[in-house]
PDB file of N, CA, C and O in Angstrom, chain B, residues numbered from 101:
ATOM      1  N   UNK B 101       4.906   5.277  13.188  1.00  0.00           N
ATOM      2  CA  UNK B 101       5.163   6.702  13.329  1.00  0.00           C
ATOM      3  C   UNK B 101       4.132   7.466  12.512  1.00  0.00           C
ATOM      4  O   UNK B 101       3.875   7.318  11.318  1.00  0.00           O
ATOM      5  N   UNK B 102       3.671   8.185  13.256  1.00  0.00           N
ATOM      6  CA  UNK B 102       2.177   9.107  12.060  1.00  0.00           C
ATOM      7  C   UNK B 102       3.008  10.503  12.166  1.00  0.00           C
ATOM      8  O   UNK B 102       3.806  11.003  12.959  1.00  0.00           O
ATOM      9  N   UNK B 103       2.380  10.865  10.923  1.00  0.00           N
ATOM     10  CA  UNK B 103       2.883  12.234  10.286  1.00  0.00           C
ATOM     11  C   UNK B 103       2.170  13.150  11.188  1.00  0.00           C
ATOM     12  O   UNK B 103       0.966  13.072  11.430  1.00  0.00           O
ATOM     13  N   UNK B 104       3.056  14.107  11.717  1.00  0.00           N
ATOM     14  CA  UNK B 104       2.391  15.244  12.725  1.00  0.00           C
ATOM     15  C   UNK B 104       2.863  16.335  12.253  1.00  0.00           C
ATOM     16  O   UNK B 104       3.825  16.526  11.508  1.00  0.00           O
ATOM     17  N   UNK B 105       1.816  17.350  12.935  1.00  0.00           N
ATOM     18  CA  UNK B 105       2.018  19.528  12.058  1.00  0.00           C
ATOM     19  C   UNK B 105       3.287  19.818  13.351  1.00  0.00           C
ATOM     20  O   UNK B 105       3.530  19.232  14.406  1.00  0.00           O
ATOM     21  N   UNK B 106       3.707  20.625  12.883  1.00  0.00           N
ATOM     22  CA  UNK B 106       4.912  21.467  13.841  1.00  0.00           C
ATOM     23  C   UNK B 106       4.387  22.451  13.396  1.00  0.00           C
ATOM     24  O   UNK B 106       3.949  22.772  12.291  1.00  0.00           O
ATOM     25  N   UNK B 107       4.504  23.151  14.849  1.00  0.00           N
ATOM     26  CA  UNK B 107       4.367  24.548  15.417  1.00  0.00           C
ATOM     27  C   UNK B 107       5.609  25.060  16.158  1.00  0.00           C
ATOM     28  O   UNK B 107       5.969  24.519  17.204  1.00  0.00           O
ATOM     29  N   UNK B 108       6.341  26.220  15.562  1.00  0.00           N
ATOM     30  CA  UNK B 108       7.328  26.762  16.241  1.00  0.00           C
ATOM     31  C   UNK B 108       7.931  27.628  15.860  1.00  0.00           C
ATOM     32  O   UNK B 108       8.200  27.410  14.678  1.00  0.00           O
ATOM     33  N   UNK B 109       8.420  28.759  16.267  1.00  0.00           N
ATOM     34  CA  UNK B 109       8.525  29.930  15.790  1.00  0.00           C
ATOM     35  C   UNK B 109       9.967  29.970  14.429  1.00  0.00           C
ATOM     36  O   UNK B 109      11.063  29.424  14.560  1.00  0.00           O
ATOM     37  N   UNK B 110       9.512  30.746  13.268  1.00  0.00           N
ATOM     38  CA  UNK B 110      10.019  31.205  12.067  1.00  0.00           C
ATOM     39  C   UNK B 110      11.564  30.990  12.211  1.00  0.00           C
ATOM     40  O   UNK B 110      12.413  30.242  11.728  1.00  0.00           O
ATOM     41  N   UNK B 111      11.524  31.694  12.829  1.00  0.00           N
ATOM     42  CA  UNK B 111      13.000  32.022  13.173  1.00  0.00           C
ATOM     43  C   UNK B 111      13.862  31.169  14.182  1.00  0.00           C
ATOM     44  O   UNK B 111      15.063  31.421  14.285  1.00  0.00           O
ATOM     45  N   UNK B 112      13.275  30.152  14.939  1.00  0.00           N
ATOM     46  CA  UNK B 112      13.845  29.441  15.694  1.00  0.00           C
ATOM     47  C   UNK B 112      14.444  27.884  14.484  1.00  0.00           C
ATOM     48  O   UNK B 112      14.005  27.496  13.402  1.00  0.00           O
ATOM     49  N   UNK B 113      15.579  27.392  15.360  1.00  0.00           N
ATOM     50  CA  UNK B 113      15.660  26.287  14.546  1.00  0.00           C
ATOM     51  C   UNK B 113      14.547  25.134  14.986  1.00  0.00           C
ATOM     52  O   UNK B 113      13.700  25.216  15.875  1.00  0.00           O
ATOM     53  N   UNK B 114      14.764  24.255  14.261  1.00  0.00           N
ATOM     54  CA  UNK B 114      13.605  23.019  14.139  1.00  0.00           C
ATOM     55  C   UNK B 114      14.009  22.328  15.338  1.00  0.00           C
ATOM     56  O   UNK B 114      15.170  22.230  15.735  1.00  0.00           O
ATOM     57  N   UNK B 115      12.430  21.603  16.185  1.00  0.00           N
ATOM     58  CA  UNK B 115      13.188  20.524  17.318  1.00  0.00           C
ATOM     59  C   UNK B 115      14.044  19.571  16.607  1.00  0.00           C
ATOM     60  O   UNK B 115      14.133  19.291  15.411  1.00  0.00           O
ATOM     61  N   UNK B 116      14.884  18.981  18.053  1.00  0.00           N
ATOM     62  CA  UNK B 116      16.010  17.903  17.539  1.00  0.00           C
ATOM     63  C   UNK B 116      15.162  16.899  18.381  1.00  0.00           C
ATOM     64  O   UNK B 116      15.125  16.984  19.608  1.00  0.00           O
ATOM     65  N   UNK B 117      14.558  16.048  17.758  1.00  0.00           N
ATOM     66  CA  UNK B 117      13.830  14.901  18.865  1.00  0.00           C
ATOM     67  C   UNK B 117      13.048  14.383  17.842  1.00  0.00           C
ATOM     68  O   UNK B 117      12.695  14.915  16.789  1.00  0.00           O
ATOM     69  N   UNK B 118      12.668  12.529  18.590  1.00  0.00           N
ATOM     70  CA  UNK B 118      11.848  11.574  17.412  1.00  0.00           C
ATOM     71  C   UNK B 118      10.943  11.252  18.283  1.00  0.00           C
ATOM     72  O   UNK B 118      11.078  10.679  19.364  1.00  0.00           O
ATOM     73  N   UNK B 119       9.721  11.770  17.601  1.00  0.00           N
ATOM     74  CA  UNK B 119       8.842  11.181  18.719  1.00  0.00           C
ATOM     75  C   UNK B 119       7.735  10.275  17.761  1.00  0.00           C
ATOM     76  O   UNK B 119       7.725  10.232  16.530  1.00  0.00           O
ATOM     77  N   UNK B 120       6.862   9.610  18.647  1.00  0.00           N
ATOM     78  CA  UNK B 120       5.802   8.799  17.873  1.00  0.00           C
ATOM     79  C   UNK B 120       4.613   8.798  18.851  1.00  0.00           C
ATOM     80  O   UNK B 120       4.630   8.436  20.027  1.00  0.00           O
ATOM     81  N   UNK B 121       3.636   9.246  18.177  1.00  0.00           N
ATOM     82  CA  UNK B 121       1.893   9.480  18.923  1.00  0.00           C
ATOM     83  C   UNK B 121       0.975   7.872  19.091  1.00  0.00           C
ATOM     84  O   UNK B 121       0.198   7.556  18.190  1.00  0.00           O
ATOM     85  N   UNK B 122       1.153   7.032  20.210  1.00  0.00           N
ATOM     86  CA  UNK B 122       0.575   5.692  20.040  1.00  0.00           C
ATOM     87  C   UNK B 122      -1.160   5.853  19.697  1.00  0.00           C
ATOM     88  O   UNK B 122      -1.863   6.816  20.004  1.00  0.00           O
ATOM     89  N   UNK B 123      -1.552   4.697  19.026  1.00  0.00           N
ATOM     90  CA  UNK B 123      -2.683   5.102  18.806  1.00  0.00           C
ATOM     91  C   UNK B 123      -3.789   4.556  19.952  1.00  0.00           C
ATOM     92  O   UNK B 123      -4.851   4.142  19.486  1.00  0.00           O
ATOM     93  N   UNK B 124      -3.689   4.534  20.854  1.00  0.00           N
ATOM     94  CA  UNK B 124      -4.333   4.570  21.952  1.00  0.00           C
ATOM     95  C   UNK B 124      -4.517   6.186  22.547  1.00  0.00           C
ATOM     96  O   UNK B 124      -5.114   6.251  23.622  1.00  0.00           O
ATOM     97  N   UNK B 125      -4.153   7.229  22.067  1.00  0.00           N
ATOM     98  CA  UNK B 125      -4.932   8.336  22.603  1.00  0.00           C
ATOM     99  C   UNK B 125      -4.096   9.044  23.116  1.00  0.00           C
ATOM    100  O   UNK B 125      -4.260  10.259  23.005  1.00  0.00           O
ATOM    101  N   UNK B 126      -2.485   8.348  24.121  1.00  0.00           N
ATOM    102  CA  UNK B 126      -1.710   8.822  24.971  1.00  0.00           C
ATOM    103  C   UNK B 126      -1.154   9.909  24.309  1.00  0.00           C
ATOM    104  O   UNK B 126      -1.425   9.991  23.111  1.00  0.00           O
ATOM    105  N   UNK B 127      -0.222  11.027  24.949  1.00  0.00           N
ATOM    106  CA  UNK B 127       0.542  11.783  24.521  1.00  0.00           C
ATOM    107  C   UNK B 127       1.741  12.068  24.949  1.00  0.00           C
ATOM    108  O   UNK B 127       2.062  12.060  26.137  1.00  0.00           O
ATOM    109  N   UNK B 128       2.421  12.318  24.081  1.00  0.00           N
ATOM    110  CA  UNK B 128       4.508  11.938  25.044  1.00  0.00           C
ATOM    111  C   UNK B 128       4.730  13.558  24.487  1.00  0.00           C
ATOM    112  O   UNK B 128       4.466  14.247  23.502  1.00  0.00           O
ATOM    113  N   UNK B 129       5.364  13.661  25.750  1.00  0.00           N
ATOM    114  CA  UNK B 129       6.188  14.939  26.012  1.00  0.00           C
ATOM    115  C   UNK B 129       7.890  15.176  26.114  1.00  0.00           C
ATOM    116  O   UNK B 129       8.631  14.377  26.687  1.00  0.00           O
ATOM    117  N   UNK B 130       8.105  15.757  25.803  1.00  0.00           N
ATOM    118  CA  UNK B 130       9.564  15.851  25.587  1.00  0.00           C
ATOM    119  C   UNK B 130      10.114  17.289  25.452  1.00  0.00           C
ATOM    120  O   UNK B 130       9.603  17.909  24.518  1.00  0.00           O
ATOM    121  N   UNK B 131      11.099  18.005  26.218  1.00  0.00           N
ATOM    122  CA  UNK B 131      11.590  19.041  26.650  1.00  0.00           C
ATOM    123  C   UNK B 131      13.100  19.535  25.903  1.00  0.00           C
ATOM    124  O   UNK B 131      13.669  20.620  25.785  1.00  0.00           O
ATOM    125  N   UNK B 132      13.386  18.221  25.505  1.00  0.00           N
ATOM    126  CA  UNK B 132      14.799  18.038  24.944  1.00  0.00           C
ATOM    127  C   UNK B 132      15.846  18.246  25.989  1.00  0.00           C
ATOM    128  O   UNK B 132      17.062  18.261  25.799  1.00  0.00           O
ATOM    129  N   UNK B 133      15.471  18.339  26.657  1.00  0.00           N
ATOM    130  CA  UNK B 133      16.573  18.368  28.239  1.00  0.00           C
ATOM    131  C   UNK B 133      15.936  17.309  29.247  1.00  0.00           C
ATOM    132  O   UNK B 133      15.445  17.504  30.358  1.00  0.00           O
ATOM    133  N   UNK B 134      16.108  16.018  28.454  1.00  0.00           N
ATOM    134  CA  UNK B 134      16.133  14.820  28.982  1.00  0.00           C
ATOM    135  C   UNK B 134      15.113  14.462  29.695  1.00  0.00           C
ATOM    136  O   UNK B 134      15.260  13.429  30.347  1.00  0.00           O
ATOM    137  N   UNK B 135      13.952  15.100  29.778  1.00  0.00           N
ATOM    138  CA  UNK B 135      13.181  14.672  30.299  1.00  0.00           C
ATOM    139  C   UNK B 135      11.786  14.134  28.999  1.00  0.00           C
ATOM    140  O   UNK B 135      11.597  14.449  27.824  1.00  0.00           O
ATOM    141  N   UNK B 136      11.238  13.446  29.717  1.00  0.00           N
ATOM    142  CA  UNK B 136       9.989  12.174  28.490  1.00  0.00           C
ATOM    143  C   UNK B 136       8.673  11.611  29.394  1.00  0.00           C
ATOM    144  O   UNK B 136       8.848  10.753  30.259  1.00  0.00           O
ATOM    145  N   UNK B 137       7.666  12.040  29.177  1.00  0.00           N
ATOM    146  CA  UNK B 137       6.378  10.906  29.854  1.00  0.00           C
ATOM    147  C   UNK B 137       5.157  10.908  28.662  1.00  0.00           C
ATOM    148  O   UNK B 137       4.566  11.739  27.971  1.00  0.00           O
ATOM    149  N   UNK B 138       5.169   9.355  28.886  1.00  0.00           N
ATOM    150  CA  UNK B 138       4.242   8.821  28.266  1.00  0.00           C
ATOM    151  C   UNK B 138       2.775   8.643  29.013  1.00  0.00           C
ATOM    152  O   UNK B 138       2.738   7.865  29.966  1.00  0.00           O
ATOM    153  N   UNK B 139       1.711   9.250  28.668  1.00  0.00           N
ATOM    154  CA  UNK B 139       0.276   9.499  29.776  1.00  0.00           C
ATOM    155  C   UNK B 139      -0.783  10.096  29.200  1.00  0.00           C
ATOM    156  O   UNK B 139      -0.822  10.661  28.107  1.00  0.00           O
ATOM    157  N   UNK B 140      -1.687   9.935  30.034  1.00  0.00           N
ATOM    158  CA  UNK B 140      -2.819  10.404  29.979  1.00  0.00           C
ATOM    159  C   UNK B 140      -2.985  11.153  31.146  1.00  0.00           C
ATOM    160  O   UNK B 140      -2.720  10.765  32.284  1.00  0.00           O
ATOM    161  N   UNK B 141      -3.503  12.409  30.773  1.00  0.00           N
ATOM    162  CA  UNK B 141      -3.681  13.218  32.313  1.00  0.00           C
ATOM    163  C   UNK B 141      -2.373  12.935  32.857  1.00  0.00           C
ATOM    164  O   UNK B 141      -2.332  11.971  33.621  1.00  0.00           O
ATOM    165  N   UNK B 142      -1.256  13.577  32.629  1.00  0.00           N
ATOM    166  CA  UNK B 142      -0.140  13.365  33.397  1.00  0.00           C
ATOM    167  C   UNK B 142       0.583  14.745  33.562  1.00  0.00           C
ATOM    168  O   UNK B 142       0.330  15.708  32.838  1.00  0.00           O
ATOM    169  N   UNK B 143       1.393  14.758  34.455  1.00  0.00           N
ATOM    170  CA  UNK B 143       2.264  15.731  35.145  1.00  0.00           C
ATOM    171  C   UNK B 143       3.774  15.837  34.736  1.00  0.00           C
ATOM    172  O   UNK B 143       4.250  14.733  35.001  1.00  0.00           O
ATOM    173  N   UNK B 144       4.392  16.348  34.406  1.00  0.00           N
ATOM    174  CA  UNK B 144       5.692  16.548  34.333  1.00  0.00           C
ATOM    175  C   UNK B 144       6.574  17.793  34.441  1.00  0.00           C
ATOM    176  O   UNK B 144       6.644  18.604  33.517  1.00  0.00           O
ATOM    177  N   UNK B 145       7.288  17.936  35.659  1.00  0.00           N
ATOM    178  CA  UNK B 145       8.444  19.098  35.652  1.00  0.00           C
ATOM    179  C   UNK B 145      10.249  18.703  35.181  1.00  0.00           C
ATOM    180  O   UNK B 145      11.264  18.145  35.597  1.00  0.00           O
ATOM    181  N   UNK B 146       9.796  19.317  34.251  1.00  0.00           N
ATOM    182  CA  UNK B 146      11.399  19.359  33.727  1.00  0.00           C
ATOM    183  C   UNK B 146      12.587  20.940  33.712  1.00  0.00           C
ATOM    184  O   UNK B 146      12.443  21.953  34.397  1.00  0.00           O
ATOM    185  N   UNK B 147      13.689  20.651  32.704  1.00  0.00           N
ATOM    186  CA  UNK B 147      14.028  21.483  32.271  1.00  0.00           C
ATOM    187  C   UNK B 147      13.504  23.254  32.445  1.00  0.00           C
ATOM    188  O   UNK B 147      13.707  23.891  31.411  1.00  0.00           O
ATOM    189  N   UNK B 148      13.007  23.897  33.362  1.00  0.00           N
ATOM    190  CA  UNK B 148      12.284  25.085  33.192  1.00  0.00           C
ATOM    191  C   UNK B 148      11.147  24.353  32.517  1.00  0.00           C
ATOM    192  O   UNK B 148      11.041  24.935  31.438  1.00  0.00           O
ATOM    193  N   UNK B 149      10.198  23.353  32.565  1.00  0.00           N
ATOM    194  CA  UNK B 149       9.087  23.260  31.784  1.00  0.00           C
ATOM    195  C   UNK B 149       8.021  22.038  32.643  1.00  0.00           C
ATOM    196  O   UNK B 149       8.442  20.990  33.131  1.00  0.00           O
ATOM    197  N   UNK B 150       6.678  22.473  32.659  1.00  0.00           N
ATOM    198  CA  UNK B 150       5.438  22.158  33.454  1.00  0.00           C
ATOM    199  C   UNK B 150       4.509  22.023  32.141  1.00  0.00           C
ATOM    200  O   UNK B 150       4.165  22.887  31.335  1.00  0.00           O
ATOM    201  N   UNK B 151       4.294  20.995  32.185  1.00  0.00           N
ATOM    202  CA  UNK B 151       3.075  20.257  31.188  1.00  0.00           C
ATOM    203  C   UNK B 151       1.933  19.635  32.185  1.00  0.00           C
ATOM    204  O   UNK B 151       2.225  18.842  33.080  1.00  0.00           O
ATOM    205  N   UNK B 152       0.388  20.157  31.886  1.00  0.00           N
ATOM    206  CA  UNK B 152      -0.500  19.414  32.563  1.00  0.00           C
ATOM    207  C   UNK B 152      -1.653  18.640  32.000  1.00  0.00           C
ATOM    208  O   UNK B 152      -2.622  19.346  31.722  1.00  0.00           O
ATOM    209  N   UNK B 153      -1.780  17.369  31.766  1.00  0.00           N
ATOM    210  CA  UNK B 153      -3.224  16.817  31.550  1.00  0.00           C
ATOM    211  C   UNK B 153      -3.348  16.964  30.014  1.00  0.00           C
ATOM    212  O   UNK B 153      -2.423  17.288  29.269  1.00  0.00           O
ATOM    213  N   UNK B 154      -4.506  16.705  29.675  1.00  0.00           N
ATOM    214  CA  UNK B 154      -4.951  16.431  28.207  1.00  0.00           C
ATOM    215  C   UNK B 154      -5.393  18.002  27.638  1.00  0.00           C
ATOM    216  O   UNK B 154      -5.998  18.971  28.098  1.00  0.00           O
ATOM    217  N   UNK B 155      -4.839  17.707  26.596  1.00  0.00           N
ATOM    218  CA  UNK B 155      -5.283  19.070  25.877  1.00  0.00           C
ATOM    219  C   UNK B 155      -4.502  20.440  26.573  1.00  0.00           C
ATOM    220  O   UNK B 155      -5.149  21.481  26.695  1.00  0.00           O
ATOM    221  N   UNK B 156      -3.298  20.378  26.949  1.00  0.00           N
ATOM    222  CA  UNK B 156      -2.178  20.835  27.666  1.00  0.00           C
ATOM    223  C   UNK B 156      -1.940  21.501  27.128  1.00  0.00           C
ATOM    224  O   UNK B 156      -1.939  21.496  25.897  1.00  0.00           O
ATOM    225  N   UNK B 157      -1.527  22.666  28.115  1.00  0.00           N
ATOM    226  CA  UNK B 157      -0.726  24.212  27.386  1.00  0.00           C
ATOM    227  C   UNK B 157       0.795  23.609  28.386  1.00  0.00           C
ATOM    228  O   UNK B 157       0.849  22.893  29.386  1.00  0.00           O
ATOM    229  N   UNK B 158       1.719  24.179  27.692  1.00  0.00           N
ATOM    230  CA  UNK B 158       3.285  23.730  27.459  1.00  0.00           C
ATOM    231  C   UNK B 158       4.133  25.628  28.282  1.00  0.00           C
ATOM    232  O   UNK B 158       3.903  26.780  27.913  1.00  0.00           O
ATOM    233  N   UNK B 159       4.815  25.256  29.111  1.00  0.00           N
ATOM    234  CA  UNK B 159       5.784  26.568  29.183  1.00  0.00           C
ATOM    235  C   UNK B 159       6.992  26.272  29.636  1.00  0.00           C
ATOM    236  O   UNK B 159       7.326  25.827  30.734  1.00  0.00           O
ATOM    237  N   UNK B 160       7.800  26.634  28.443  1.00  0.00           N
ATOM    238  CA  UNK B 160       9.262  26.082  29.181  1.00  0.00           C
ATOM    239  C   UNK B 160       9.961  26.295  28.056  1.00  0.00           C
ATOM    240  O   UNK B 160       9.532  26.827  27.032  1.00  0.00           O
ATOM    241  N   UNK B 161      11.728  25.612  28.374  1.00  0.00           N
ATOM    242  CA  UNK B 161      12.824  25.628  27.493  1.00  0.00           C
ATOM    243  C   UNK B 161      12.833  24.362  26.259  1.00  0.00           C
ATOM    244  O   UNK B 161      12.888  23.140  26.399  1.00  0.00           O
ATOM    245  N   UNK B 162      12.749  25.285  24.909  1.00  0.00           N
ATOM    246  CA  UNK B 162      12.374  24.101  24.231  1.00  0.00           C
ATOM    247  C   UNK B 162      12.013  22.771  24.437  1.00  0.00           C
ATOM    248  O   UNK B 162      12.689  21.752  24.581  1.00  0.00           O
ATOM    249  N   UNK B 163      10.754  22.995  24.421  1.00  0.00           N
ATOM    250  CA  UNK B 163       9.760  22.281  25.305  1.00  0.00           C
ATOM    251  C   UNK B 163       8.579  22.041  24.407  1.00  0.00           C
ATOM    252  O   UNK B 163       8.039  22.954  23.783  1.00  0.00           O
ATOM    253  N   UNK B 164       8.189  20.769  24.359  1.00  0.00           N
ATOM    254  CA  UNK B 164       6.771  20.221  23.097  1.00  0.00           C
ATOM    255  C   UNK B 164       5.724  19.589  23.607  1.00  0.00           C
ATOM    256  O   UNK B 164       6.113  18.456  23.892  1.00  0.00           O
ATOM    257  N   UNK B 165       4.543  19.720  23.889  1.00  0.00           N
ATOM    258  CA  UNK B 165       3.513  18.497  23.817  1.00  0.00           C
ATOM    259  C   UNK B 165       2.901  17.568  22.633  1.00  0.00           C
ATOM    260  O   UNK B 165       3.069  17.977  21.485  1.00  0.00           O
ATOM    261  N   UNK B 166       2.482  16.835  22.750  1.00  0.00           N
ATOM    262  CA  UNK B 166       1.331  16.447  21.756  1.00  0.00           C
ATOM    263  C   UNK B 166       0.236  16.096  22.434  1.00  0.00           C
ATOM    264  O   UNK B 166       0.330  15.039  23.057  1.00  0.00           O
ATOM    265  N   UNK B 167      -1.067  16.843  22.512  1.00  0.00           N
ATOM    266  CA  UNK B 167      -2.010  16.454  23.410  1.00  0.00           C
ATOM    267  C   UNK B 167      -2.602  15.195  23.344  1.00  0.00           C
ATOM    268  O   UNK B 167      -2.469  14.795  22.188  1.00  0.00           O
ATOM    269  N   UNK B 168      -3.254  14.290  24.100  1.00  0.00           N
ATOM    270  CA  UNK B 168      -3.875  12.973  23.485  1.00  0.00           C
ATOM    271  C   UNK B 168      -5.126  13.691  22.808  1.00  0.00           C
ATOM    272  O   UNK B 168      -5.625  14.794  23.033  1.00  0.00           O
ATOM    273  N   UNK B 169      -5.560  12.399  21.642  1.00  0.00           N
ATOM    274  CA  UNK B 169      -6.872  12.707  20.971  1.00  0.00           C
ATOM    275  C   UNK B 169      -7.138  10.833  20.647  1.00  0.00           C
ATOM    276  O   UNK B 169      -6.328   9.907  20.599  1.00  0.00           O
ATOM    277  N   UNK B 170      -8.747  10.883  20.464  1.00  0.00           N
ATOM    278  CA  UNK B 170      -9.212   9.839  20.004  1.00  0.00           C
ATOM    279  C   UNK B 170      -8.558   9.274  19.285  1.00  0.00           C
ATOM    280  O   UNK B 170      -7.872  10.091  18.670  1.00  0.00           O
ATOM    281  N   UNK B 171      -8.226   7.639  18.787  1.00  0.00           N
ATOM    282  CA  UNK B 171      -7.446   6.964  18.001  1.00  0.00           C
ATOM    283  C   UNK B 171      -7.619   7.141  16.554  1.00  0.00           C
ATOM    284  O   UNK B 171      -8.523   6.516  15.999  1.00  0.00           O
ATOM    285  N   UNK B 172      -6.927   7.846  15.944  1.00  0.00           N
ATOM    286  CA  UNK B 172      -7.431   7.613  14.499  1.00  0.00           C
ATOM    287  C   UNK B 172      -6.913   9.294  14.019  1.00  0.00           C
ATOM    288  O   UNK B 172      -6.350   9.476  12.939  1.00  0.00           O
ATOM    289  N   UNK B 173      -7.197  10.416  14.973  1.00  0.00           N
ATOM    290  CA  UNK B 173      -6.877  11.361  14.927  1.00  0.00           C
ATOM    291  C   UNK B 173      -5.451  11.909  15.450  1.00  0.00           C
ATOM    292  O   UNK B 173      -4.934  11.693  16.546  1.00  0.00           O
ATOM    293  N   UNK B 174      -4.779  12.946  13.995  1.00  0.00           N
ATOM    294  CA  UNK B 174      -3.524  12.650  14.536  1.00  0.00           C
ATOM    295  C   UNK B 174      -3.397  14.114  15.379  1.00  0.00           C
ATOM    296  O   UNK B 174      -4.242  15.002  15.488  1.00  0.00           O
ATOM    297  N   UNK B 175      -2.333  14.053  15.810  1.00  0.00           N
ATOM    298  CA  UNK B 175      -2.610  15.612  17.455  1.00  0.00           C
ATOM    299  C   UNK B 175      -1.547  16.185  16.317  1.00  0.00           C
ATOM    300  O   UNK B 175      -1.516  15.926  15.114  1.00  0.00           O
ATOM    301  N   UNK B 176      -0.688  17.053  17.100  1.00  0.00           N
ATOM    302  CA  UNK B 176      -0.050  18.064  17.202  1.00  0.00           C
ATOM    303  C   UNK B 176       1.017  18.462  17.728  1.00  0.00           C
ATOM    304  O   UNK B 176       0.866  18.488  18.950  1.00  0.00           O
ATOM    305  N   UNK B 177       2.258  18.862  17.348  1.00  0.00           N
ATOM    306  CA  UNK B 177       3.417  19.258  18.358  1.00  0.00           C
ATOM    307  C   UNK B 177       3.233  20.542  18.255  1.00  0.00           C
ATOM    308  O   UNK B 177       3.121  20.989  17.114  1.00  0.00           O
ATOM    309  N   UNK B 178       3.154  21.466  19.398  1.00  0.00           N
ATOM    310  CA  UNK B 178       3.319  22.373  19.718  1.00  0.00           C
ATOM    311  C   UNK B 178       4.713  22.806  20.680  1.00  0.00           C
ATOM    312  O   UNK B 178       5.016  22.446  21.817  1.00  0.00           O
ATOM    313  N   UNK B 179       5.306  23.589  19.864  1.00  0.00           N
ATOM    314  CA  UNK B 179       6.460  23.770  19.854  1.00  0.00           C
ATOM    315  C   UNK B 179       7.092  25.085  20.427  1.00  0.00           C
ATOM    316  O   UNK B 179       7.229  26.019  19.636  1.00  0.00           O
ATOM    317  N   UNK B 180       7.532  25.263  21.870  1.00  0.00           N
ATOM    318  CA  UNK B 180       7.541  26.267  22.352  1.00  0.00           C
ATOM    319  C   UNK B 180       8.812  26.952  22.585  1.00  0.00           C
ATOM    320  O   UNK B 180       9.446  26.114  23.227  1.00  0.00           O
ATOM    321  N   UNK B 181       9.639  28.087  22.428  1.00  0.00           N
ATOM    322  CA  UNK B 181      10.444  29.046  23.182  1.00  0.00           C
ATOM    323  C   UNK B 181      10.528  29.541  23.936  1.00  0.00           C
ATOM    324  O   UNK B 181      10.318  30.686  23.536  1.00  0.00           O
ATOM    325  N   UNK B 182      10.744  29.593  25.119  1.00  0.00           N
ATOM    326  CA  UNK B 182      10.835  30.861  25.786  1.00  0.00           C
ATOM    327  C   UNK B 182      12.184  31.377  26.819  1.00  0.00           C
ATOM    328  O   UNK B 182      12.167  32.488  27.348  1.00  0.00           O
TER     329      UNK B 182
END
């Protein structure tokens, strides 16, 4: 499990979810409304939420990416409301 930054608004509570960034590059997504993909360049419609491809912008109901990055480098949850 590598230590990752959270991004998400002040005032919102914290995600409820465990995630882990493999070090092969991939990036897992998770919506918290049951939906999960593990990929590269991948697609997913969930919950009110559309994630696309690497280096992904996120829109949906508490809804997170972590984009893939080179092995060694750790990504990011970006942590969305809307």
């Amino acid at each position: 499990m590598q230590s990752v930054t959270h991004h998400y608004p002040r005032d919102s509570p914290p995600p409820a979810f465990l995630l882990a960034a493999p070090p092969s590059g991939f990036w897992l997504l998770a919506s918290g409304h049951w939906s999960l993909v593990i990929g590269h360049w991948s697609l997913v419609i969930g919950h009110w939420s559309l994630v696309i491809g690497h280096w992904s912008l996120v829109i949906g109901h508490w809804s997170l990416v972590i984009p893939g990055r080179p092995a060694g480098n750790l990504p990011h949850i970006y942590f969305t409301l809307i």
